[in-house]
N, C-alpha and C positions, 0 to 999 in steps of 0.2 A: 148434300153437296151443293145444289143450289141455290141453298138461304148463305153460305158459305162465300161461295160467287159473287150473291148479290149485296154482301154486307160490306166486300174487298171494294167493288163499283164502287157503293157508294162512300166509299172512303177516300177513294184515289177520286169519287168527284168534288168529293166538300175538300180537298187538298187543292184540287187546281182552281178556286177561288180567284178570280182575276183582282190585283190588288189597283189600288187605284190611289194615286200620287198628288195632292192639289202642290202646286209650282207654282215659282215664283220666279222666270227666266233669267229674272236682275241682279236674283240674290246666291249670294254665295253657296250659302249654307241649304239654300234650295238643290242646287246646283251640285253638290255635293252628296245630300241625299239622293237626288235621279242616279249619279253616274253609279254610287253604292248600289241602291236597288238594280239598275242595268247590271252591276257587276252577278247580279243572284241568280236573276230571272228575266224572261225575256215575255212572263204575262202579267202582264199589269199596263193600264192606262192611263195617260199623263193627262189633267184639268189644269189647265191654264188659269187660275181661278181670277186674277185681272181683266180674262178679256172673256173670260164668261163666270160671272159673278154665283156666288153657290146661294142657294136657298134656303128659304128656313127649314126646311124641314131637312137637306143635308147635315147643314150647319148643327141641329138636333140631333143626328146620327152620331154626326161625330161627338159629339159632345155623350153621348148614350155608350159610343163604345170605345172611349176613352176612360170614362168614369171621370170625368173633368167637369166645372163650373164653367162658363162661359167666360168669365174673368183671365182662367188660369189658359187661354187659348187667346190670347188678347196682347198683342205686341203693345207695351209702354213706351218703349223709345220713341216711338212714333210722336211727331209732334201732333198728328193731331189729337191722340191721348192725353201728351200732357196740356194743351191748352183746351179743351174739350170736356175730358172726360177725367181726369184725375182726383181723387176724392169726391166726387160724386157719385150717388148710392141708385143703383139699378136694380130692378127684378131682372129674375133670369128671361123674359121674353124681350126687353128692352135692349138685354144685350144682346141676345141675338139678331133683332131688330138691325142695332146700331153695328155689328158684324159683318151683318149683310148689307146694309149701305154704305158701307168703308174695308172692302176688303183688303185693304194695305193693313188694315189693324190685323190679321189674321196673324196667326204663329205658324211659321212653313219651315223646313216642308212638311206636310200631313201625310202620314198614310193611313189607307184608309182597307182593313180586309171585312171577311167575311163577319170574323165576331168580334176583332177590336181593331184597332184606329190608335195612331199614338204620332206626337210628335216628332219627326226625325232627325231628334239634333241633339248628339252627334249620330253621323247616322249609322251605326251601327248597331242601334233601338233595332234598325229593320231585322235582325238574326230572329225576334221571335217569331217572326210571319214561316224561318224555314225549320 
């Protein structure tokens, strides 16, 4: 009865995983994502990730529980892509690199859970987190 209990715990605790949203306040499709996620759940916390720039070793995260290239998380419309960065050939630390020094290049909104991460757009990607 007790290994029982204690297997239910930890199952309702790997469930309430707080998810975590990187935003983009400007953008639509950002903006569209948070109110979808609000519409789910009410745990999860919003990264402003403009006004506090992610790291390399997030940016690695997400890229780990995505199963994504660094490329494929990489906004092209951006101009400073295409006059920057378009047909030029990066290693993957370079892009992360050059990620984290231009976080407008980012593909938002992100989310980001416990064992995967995925793009949320359109946001209804988010139904796999419930």
């Amino acid at each position: 009865m007790h290994l029982i209990n204690f297997i239910i715990c930890v199952f309702v605790a790997n469930n309430n995983f707080t998810l975590k949203i990187f935003h983009n306040s400007r953008c639509k499709h950002s903006r569209a994502g948070l109110n979808y996620l609000q519409s789910k759940t009410d745990n999860y916390q919003i990264r402003e990730y403009l006004k506090e720039p992610l790291t390399k070793d997030e940016v690695k995260e997400i890229l780990l529980k995505t199963n994504l290239q660094p490329i494929d998380i990489v906004r092209k419309q951006e101009d400073y892509f295409k006059k920057n960065l378009k047909d030029k050939n990066f290693n993957k630390d370079e892009w992360i690199k050059i990620i984290v020094e231009n976080p407008r290049l980012l593909q938002r909104p992100i989310v980001v859970g416990r064992l995967k991460a995925l793009i949320a757009n359109p946001p209804e990607e988010i139904d796999v987190f419930f």
